[in-house]
N, C-alpha and C positions, 0 to 999 in steps of 0.2 A: 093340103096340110102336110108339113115335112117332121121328119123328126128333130126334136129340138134338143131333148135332156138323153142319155144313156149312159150309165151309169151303173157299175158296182162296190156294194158298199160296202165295205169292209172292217173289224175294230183294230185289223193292223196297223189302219192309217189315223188313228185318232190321236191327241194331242198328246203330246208326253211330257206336259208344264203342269204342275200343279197337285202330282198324284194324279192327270189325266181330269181333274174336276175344275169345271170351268166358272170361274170367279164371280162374272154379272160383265151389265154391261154402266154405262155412267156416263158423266158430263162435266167436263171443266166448271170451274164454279167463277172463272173468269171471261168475261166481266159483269155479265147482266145480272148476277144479285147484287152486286156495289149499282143498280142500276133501280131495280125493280123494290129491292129490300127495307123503304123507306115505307111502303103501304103496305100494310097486313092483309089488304083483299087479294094483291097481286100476288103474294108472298105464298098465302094459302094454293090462289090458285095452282102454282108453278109446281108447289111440294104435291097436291093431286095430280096434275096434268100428266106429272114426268116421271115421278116416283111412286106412286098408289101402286101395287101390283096388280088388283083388280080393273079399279076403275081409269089408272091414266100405263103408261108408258112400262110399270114396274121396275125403272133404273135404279141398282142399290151400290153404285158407287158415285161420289164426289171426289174430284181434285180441286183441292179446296188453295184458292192463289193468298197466301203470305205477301200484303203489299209490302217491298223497299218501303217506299213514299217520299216521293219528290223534296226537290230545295221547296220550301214552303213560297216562294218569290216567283217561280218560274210557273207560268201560265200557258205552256205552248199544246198542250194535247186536248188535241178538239172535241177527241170522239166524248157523249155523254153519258157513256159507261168505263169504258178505261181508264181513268185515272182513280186506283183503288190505293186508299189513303194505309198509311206506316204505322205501327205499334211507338216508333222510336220516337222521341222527341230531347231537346235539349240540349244535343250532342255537343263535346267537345274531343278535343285530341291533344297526349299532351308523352313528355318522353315515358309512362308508362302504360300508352295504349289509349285506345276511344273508352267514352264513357258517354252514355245516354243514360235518360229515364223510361219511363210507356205511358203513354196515353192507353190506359183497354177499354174504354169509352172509343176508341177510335172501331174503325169498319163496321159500325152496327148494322149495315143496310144487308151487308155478305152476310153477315153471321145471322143479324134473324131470318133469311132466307132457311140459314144450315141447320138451325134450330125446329123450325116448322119440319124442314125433311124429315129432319130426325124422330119427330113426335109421329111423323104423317108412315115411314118405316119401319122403324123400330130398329131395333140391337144389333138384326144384321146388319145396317150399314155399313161402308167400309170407305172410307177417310184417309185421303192422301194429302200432306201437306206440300207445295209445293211454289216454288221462287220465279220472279222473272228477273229480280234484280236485287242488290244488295239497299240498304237505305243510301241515300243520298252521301251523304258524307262519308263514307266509306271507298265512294267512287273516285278513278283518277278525274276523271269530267266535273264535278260535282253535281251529276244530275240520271236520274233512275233510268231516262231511257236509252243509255248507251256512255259509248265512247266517241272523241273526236273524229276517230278510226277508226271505223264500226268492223275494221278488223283486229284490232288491241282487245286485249283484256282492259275491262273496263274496273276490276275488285282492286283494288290499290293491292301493294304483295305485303304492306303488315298488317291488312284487315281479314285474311281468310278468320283466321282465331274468333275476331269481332264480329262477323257473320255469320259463322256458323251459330256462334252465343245467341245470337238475336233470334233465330231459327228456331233454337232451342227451347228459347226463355218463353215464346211462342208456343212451342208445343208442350212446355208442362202445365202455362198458363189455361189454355184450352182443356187438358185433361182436367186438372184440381178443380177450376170455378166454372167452367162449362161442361163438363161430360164429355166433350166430346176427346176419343183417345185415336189420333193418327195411325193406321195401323203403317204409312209409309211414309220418309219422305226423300224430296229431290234438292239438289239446292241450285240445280239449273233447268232452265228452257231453250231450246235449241242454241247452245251455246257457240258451236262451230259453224258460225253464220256471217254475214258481215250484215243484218236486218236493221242492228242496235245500234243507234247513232246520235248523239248526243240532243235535245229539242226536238225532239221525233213528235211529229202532232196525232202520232198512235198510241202508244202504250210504253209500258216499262220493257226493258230489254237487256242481257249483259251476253257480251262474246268472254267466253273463258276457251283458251286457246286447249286443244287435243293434246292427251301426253300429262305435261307436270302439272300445269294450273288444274285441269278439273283434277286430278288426283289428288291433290293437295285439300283441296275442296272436298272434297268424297271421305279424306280420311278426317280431318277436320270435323265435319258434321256428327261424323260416329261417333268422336271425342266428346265433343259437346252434349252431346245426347244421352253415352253414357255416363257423362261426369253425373246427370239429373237424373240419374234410375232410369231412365227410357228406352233400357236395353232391348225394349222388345217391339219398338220402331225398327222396322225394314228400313233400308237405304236403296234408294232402288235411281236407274241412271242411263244414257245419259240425257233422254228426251230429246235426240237429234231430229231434223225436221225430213229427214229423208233414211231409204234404209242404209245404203251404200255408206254416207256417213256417219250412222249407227254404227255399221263393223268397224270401221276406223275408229272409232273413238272408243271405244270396247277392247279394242284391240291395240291400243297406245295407253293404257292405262299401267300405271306402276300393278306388280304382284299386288302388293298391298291394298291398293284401291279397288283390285278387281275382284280382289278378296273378300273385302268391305261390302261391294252390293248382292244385296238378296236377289234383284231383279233387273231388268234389263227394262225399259219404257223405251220406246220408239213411237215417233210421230210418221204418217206412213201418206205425208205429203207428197214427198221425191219416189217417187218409185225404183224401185235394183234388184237387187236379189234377194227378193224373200227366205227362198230355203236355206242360202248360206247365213243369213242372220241367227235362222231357226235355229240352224247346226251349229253354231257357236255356241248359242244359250245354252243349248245342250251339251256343249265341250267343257262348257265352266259350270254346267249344274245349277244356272240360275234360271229361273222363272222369268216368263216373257208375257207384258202386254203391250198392245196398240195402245197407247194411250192420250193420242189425238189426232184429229183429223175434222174435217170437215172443203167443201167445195160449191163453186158456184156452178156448178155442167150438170148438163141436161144427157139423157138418154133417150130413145126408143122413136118412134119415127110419126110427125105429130101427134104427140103423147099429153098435149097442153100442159095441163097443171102433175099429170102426171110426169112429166121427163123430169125434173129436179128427183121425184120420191125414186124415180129408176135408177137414175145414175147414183143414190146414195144405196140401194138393194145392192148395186152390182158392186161396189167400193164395200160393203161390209161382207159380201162373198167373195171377192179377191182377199182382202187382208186376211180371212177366216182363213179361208183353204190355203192360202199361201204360207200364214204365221203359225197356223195353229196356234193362237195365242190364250191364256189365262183370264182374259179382258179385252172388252172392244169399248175404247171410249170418246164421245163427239167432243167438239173443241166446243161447244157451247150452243146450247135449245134453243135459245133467244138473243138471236143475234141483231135485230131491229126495232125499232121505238118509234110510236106516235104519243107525239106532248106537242100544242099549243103553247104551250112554254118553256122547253125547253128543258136543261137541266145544268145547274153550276155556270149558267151563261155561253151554254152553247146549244145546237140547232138538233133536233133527232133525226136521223134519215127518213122516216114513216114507213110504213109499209112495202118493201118490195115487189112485183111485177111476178105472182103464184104463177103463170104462166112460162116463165123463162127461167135461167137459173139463178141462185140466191142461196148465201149461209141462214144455218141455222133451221130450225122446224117452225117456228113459232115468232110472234111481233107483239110485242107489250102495249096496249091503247092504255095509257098512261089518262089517256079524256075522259074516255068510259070505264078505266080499271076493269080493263078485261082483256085475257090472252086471244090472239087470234088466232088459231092450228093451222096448217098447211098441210099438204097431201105428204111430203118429208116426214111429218109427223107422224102418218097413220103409218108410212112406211117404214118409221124406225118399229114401229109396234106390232108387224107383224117378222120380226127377230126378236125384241126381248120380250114378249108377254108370253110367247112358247119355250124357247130356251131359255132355263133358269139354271140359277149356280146349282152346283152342283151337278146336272148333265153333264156328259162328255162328249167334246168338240169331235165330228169325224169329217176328213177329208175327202171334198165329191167332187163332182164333175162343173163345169161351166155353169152357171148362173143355176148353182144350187146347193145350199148350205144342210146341213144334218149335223144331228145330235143323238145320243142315246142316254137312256136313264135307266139303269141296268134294275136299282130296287124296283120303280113302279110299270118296267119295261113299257116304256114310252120312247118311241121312235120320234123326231120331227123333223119333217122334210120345209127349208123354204126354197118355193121354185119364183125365177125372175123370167115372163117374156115380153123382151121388147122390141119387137116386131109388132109390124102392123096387123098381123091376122093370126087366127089362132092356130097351137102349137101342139102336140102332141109331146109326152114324155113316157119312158121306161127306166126305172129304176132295181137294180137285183138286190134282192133282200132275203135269201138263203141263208146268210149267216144268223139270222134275228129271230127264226123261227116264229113268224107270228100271223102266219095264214090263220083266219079268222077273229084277226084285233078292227077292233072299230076306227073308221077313217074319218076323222073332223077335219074339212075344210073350212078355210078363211081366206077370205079375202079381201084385197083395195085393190082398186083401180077408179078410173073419172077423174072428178073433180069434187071439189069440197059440197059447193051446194047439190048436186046431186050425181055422185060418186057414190061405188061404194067403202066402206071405212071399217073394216075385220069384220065383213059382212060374214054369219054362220054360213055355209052351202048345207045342204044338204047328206049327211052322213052315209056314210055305207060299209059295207065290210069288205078285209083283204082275203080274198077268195084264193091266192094263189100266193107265193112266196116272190113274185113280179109283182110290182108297184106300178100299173099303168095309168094315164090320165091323162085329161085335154087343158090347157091354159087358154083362160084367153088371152086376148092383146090388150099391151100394155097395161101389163097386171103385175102382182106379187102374190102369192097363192102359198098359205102353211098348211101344211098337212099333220094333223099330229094322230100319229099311227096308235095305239096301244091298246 
């Protein structure tokens, strides 16, 4: 047995976003509720599974996707979740400017998803509205999922105004006849991309070019938002899909614009440099989260059903210790479907291969109306059901996350080994003073049907101001010290 973890912990190294208090963790709301949102049993399930703080996942954020909505004519995206339908209807364009109506009967299947959350959470939820594309007619393409060019700007240049409105008229609509009040929003998704291309049989998409376009945009949306009293929406930006690209876009932003965002959203696909991201955010004073991510790779060394839930462990302890961010959030729980028949005339992928890698935690049996979990799942749940907002994010050693909670002094360690045999770890915790706090392990590891799944271990007490302990293989193991 070698040594695996060593480590000292420190509160010099803790996050400096937020006041230091760490936000939650959460989940794109794009696409699987415009998927699942049509039945009330699946609906239910998903607002327990994911968000119950007790009983499922306790996620207390949503980024809640604003559809564009396609030319009503155009049939090319296959996926039977992605095509999440538009507020806008009617539209015309004439010399003083676009004009639409709303359909708010439209996206009922998202929103009763957001609604059950919200009853299933309560108050503190926290609500990001955010864009993949402008409505259709707006577009130089005329069509939501790109440009001809999937390197152009895809927002025509006299529609920023009339997009942003749309955004808007969106987010007071939601606050007044739903409750529900955006505490952010974006009006892009990885926009410095070339992904977006006009008939895309994936999703909606806009390339808004680095520099003037998103600025324009950025300051726009503020407009718009506070013309409608909504001054107390965040703006927050640019949701690049990589970090390297993050600082470029951050950093090509007019004064103005960069003035405008409260926060900083990075998707932490492309890997770069984390700490210079970090140190920007902190150069401009704005608050930083991960705010998407997800992957098909596998970890640890035949780990079966476990390598998918490792390599998502070790991807939530990279971006932690690297970002120290305000927010850790997945690109979406349920990323696959089984139906018999289909949905809007298209095929579901079924169930994924738990054994290999795969998006997503979770598969919707659309037959049986019922979610199936994966080991992903248990492994997002041993990060967020110990780490709650408000703890403070501290920065540790290799394949091990920490937090502190200074009122109820609650330490929590998560340790990742993925190696084939068991690991020893030492962790210094001098600074915490808390020789004699009770040690509660948890853990997963195996497989679903007989794995374990935040199984309790056996408690014990910290006898010395050293944190020692054995892992086993191909595990994730929470320790919560206090």
């Amino acid at each position: 047995m070698v040594s695996f973890i060593d480590c000292h912990l420190s509160l010099r190294r803790c996050s400096p976003f937020n006041g230091g208090k760490f936000e939650g963790w959460g989940t794109s709301f794009c696409w699987w509720p415009n998927r699942i949102g049509y039945l009330d049993e699946l609906s239910e399930q998903a607002a327990k599974l994911f968000f119950d703080p007790k009983e499922g996942l306790g996620l207390n954020i949503i980024r809640y996707n604003i559809g564009g909505g396609d030319d009503p004519t155009h049939h090319h995206i296959t996926r039977t979740d992605s095509m999440v339908p538009g507020y806008a209807i009617n539209p015309s364009h004439d010399a003083n400017g676009y004009h639409w109506s709303y359909d708010w009967n439209a996206d009922q299947n998202q929103r009763n998803v957001l609604i059950k959350v919200a009853e299933c959470y309560g108050k503190d939820l926290i609500v990001e509205g955010f864009s993949n594309s402008p409505p259709y007619f707006m577009t130089n393409s005329g069509c939501s999922s790109g440009s001809v060019n999937a390197w152009e700007n895809n927002l025509r240049e006299d529609a920023y105004g009339a997009f942003a409105s749309y955004l808007a008229d969106v987010a007071q609509h939601f606050s007044k006849e739903w409750g529900i009040h955006f505490q952010s929003m974006t009006a892009m998704n990885e926009p410095d991309t070339e992904y977006w291309h006009a008939l895309s049989d994936k999703q909606e998409g806009c390339h808004f070019d680095p520099g003037e376009s998103q600025s324009v945009m950025i300051i726009a949306l503020r407009k718009a938002l506070d013309e409608r009293g909504l001054n107390d929406i965040l703006i927050s930006g640019t949701d690049e899909t990589g970090i390297d690209c993050q600082i470029n876009s951050i950093n090509s932003l007019s004064e103005a614009a960069r003035e405008t965002i409260a926060r900083i959203d990075i998707h932490s696909y492309l890997e770069g440099d984390n700490e210079g991201l970090r140190k920007l955010a902190q150069s401009y004073y704005k608050n930083l989260w991960m705010s998407e991510v997800d992957g098909g790779d596998t970890s640890g060394f035949n780990a079966g059903e476990m390598g998918a839930a490792l390599w998502l462990a070790n991807k939530i302890i990279s971006d932690i210790n690297g970002l120290l961010p305000a927010a850790w959030v997945l690109w979406q729980v349920i990323d696959s479907h089984i139906s018999s028949d289909g949905y809007m005339g298209n095929k579901d992928s079924g169930k994924p291969d738990y054994t290999g890698g795969y998006w997503g935690l979770a598969t919707a049996d659309h037959d049986s109306k019922k979610i199936i979990l994966s080991m992903k799942y248990y492994a997002m749940g041993q990060f967020s059901r110990y780490i709650r907002p408000n703890d403070t994010i501290i920065q540790a050693g290799e394949h091990v996350i920490a937090s502190w909670n200074q009122e109820e002094r609650k330490l929590v360690l998560v340790m990742v080994n993925d190696t084939n045999e068991k690991q020893s770890c030492k962790v210094d915790l001098d600074e915490f003073a808390l020789k004699g706090a009770k040690i509660c392990p948890i853990r997963t590891s195996g497989s679903i049907e007989n794995g374990e799944h935040w199984n309790r271990l056996e408690s014990s007490v910290l006898t010395e101001n050293i944190f020692e302990t054995e892992l086993k293989e191909n595990s994730i193991t929470t320790f919560v010290i206090r």
